[in-house]
Backbone as a chain_set.jsonl record, in Angstrom:
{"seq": "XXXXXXXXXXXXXXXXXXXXXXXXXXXXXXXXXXXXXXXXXXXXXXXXXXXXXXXXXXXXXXXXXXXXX", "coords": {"N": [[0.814, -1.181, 0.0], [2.175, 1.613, 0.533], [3.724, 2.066, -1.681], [2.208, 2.364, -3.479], [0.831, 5.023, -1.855], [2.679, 6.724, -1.93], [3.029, 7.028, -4.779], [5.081, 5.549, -5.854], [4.16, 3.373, -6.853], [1.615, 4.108, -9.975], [-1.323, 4.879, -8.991], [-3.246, 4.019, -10.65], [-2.056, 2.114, -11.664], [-2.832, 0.092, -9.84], [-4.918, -2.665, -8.57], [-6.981, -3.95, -6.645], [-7.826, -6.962, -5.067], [-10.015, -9.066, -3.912], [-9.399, -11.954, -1.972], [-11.581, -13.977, -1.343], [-12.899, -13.213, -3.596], [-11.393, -14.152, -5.522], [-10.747, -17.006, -4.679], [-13.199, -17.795, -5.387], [-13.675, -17.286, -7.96], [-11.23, -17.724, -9.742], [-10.849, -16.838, -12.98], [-12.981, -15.125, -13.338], [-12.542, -13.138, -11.819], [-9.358, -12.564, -12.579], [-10.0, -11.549, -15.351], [-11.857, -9.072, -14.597], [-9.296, -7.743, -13.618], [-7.893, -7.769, -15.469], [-9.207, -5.986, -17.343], [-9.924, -3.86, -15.531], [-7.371, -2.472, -15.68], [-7.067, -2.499, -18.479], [-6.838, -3.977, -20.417], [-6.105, -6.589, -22.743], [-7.361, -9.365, -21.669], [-7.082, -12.569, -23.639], [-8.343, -15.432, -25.352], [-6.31, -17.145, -25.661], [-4.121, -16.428, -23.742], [-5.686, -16.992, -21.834], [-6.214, -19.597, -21.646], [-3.447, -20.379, -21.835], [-2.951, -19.61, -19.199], [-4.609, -21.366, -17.673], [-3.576, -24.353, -18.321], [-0.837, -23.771, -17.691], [-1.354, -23.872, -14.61], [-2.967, -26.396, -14.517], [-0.623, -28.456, -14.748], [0.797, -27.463, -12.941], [-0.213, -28.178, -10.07], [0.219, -28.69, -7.682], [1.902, -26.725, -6.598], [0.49, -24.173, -7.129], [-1.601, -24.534, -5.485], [-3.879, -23.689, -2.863], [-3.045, -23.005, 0.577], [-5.073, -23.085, 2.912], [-5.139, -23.439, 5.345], [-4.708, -21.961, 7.624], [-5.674, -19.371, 7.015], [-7.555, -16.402, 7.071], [-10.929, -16.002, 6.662]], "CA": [[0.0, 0.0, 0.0], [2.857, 2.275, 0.83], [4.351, 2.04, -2.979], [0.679, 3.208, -4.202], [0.465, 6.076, -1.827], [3.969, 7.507, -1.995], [3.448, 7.852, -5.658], [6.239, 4.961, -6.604], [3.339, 2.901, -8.057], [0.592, 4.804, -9.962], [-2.503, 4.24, -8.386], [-4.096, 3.585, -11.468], [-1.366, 0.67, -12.174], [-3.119, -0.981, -8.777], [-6.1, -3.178, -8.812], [-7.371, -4.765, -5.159], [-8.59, -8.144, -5.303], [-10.533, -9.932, -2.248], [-8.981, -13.012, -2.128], [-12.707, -15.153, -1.677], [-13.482, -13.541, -5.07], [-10.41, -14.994, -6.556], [-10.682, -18.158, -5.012], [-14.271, -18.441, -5.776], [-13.879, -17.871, -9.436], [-10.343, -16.677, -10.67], [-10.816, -16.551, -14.526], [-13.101, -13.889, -13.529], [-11.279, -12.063, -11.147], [-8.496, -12.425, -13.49], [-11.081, -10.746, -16.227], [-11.71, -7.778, -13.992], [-8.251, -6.689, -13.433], [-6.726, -6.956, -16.976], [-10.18, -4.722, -17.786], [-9.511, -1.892, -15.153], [-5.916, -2.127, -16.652], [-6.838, -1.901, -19.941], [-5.527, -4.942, -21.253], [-7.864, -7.786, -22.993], [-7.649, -11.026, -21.435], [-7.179, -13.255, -24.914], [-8.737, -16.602, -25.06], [-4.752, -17.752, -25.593], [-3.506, -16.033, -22.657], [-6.492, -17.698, -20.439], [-5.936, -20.771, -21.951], [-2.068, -20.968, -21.105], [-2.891, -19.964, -17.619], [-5.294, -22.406, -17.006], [-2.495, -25.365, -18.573], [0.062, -24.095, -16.416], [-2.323, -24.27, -13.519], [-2.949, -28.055, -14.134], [0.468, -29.047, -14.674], [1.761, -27.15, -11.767], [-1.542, -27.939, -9.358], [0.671, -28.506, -6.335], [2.655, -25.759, -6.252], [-0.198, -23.205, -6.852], [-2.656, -24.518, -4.315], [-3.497, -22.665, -1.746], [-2.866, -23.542, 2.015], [-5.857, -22.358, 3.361], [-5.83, -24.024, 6.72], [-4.886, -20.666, 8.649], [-6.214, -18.141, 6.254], [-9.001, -15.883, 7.629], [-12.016, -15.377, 5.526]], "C": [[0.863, 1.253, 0.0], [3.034, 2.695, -0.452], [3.547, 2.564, -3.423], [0.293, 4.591, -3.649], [1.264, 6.681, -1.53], [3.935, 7.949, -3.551], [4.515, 6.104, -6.557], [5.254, 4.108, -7.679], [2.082, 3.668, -8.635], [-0.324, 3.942, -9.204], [-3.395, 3.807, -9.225], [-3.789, 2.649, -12.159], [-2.11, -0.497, -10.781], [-4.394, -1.741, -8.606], [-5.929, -4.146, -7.567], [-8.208, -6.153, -6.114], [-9.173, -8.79, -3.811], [-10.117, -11.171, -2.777], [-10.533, -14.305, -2.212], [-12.905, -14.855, -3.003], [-12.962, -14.344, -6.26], [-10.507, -16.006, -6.453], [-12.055, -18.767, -5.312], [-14.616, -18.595, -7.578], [-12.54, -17.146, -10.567], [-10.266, -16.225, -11.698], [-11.795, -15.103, -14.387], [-12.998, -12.329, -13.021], [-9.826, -11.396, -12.078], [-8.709, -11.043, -14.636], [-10.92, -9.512, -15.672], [-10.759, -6.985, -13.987], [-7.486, -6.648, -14.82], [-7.889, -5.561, -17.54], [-9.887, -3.838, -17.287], [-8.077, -1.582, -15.636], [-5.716, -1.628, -17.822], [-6.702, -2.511, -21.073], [-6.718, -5.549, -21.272], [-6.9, -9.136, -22.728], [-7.459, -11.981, -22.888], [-7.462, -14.498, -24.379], [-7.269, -17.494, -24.645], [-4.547, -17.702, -24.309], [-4.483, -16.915, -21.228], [-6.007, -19.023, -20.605], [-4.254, -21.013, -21.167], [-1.595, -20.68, -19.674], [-3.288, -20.95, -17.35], [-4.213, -23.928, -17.216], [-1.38, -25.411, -17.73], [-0.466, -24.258, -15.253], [-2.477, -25.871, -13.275], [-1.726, -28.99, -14.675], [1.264, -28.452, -13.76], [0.764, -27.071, -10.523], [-0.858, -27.952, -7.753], [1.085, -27.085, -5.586], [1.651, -24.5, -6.065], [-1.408, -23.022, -6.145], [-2.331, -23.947, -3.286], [-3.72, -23.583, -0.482], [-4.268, -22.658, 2.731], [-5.97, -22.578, 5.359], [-5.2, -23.091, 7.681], [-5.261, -19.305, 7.862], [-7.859, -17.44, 7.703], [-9.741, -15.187, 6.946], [-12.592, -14.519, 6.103]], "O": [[0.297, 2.168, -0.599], [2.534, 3.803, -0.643], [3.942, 3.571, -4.011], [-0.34, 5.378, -4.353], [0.93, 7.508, -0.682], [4.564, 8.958, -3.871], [4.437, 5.833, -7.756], [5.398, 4.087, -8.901], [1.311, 3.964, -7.722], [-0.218, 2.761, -8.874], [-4.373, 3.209, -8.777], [-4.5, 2.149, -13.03], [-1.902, -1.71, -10.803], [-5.212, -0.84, -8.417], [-5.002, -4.946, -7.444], [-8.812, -6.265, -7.181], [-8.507, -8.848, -2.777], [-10.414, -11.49, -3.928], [-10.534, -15.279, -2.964], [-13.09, -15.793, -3.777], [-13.443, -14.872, -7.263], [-10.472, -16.657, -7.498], [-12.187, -19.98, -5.477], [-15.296, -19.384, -8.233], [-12.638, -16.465, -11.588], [-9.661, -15.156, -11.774], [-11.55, -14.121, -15.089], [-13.188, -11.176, -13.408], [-9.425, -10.237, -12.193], [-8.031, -10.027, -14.788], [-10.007, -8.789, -16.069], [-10.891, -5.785, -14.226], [-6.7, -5.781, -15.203], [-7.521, -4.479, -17.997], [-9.539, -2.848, -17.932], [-7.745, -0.438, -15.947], [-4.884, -0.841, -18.276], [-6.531, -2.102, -22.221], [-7.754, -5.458, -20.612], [-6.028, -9.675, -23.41], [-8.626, -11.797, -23.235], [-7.066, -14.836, -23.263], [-7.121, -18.25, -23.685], [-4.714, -18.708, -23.62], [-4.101, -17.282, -20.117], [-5.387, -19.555, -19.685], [-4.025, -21.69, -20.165], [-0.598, -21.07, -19.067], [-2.537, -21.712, -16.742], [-4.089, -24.607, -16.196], [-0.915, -26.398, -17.16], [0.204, -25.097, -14.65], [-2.22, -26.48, -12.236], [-1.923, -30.165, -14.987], [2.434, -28.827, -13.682], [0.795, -26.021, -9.882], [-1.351, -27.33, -6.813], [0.759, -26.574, -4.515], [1.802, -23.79, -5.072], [-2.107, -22.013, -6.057], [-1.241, -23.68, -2.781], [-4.38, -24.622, -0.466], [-4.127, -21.46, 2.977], [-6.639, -22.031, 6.236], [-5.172, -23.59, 8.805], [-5.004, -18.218, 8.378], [-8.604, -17.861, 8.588], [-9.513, -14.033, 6.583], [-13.464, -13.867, 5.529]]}, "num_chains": 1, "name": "protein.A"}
C-alpha cells in the first residue's frame, strides 16, 4: 500500500482483489483486473494460464488451513 500512496506505483497501475473472489472464481477475477488495466484477457492467454495451472496444481494450491475469511 505504501508504494501506491507515496506515488512509486501509480494508483491507477493498482487493482485490489478480495482473495474469496479470486478463489471463488479466478478466470473472472483475473477478467476484472486486466479490464480496469486496460488490457484484454485473450482466449490464448487464459488458456495458457489455465495449462500451467494443471500441470503445476501442487505448487499453486493454496494452504488455506490458517487463512481468515
Amino acid at each position: 500500500m505504501t508504494a501506491r500512496e507515496d506515488g512509486t506505483v501509480p494508483a491507477a497501475s493498482v487493482v485490489d482483489v478480495q482473495f474469496q473472489s479470486f478463489m471463488a472464481d479466478p478466470f473472472a477475477t483475473i477478467g476484472t483486473v486486466y479490464a480496469r488495466l486496460g488490457l484484454e484477457l485473450t482466449g490464448d492467454a487464459e488458456q495458457r494460464m489455465r495449462d500451467f495451472l494443471a500441470a503445476n496444481p501442487q505448487e499453486f494450491a493454496p494452504d488455506l488451513t490458517n487463512a481468515h475469511l
